[in-house]
C-alpha beads as a LAMMPS data file, in Angstrom:
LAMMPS data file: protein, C-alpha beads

108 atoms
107 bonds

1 atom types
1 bond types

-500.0 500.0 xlo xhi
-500.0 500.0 ylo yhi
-500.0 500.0 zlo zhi

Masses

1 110.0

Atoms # bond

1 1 1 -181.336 -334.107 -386.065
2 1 1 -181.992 -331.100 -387.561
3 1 1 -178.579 -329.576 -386.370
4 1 1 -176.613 -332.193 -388.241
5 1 1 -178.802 -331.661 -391.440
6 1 1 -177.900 -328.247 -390.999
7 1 1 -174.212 -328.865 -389.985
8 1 1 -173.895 -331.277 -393.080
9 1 1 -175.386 -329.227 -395.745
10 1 1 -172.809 -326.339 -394.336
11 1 1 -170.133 -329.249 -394.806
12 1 1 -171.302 -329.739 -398.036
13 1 1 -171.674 -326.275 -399.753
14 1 1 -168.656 -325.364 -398.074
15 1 1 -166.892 -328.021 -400.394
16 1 1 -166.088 -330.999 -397.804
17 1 1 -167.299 -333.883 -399.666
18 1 1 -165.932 -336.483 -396.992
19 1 1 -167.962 -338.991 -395.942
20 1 1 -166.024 -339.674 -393.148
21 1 1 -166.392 -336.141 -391.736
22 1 1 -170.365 -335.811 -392.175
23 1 1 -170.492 -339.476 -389.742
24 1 1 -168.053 -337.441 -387.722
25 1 1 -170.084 -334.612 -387.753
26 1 1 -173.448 -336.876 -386.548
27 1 1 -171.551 -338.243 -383.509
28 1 1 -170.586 -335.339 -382.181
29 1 1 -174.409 -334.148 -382.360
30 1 1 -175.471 -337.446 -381.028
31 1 1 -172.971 -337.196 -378.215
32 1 1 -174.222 -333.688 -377.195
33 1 1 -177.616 -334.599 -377.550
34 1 1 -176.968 -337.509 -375.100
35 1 1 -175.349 -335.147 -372.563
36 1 1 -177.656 -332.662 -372.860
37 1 1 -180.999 -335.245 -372.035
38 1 1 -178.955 -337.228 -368.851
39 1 1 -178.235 -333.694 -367.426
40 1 1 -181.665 -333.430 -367.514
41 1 1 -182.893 -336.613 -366.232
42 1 1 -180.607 -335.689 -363.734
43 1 1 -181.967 -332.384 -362.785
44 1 1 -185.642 -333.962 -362.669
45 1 1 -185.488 -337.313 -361.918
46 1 1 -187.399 -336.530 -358.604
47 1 1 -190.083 -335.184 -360.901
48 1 1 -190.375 -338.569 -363.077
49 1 1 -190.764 -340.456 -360.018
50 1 1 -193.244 -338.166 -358.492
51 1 1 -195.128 -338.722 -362.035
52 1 1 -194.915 -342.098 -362.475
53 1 1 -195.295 -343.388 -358.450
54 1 1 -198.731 -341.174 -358.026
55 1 1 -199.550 -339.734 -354.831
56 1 1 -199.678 -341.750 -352.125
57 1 1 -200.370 -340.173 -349.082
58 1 1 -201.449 -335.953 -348.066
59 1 1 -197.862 -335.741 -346.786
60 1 1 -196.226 -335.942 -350.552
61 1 1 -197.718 -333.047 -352.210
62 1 1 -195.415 -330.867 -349.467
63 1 1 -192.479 -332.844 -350.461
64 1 1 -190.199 -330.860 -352.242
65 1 1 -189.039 -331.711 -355.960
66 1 1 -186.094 -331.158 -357.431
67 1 1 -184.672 -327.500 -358.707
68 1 1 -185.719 -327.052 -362.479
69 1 1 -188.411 -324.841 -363.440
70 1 1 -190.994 -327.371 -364.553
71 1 1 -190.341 -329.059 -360.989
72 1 1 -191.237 -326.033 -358.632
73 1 1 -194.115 -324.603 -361.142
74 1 1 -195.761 -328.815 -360.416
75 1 1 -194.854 -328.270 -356.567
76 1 1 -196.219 -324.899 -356.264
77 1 1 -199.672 -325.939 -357.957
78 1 1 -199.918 -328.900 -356.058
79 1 1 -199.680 -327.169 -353.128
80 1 1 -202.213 -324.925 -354.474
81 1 1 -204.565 -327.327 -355.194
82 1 1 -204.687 -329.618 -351.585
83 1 1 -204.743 -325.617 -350.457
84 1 1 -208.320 -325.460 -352.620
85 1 1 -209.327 -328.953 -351.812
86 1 1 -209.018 -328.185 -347.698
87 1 1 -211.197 -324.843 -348.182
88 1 1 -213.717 -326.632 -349.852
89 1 1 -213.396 -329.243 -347.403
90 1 1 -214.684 -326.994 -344.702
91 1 1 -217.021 -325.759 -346.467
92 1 1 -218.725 -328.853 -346.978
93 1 1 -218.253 -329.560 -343.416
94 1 1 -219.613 -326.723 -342.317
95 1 1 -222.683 -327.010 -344.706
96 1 1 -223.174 -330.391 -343.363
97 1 1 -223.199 -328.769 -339.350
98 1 1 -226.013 -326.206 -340.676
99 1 1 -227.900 -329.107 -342.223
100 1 1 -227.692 -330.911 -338.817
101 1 1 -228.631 -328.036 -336.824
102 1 1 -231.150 -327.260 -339.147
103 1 1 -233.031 -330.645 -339.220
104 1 1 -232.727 -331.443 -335.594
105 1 1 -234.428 -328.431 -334.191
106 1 1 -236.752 -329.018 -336.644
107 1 1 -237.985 -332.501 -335.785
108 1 1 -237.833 -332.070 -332.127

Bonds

1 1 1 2
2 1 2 3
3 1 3 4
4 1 4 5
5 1 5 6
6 1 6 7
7 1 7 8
8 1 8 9
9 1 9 10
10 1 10 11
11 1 11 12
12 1 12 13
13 1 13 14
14 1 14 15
15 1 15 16
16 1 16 17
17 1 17 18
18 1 18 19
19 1 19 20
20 1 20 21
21 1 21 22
22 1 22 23
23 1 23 24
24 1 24 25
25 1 25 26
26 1 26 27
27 1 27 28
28 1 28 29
29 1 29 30
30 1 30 31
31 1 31 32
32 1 32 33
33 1 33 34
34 1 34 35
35 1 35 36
36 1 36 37
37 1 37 38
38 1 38 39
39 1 39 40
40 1 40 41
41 1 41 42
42 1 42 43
43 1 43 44
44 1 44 45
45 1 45 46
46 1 46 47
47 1 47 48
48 1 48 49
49 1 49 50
50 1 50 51
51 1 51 52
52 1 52 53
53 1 53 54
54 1 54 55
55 1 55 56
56 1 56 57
57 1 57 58
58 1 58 59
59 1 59 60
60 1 60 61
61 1 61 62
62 1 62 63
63 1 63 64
64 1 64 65
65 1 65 66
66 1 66 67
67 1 67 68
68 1 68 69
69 1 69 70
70 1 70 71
71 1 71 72
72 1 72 73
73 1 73 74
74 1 74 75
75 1 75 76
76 1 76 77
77 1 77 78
78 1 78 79
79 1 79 80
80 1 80 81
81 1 81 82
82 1 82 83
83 1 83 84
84 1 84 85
85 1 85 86
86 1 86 87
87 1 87 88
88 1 88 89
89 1 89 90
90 1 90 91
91 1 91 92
92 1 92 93
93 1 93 94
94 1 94 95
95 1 95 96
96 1 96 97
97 1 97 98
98 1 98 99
99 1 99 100
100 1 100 101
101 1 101 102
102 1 102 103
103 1 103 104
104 1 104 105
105 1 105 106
106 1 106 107
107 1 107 108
């Protein structure tokens, strides 16, 4: 939008006082705009659906997204993340083991 307020007040001081050009002027914007947003649905529609269908399963945050920027920086931190949550799985686990140990050579 704010191209083809730009484009039309360049229409307009440059002396082109048709109408007909300025509505001209807003399709062609509108038309590139619309190009410009399905290429990029395109290029991340893996992404959306990974957004908007959750996680379902351990196995999904290794699947791999699509190729944009945005789409590998969300795959690499989700694979960071199960990466944290497994560490701190284990060390719960093992906390839990001492805790066993600890208690049953206490009691008996």
């Amino acid at each position: 939008m704010l191209q083809w307020s730009a484009l039309s007040l360049l229409f307009w001081l440059g002396g082109f006082r048709d109408i007909s050009l300025l509505l001209y002027s807003l399709m062609v914007v509108f038309f590139f705009l619309l190009l410009f947003l399905s290429y990029k649905y395109y290029t991340q529609r893996k992404l959306y659906k990974h957004l908007s269908e959750g996680i379902s399963s351990i196995d999904e945050v290794y699947q791999e997204l699509d190729y944009s920027p945005l789409s590998k920086a969300i795959e690499q931190m989700m694979v960071r993340q199960h990466k944290l949550y497994d560490l701190e799985l284990v060390q719960l686990k093992e906390k839990q083991l001492e805790q066993f140990i600890f208690i049953d050579r206490w009691i008996h």
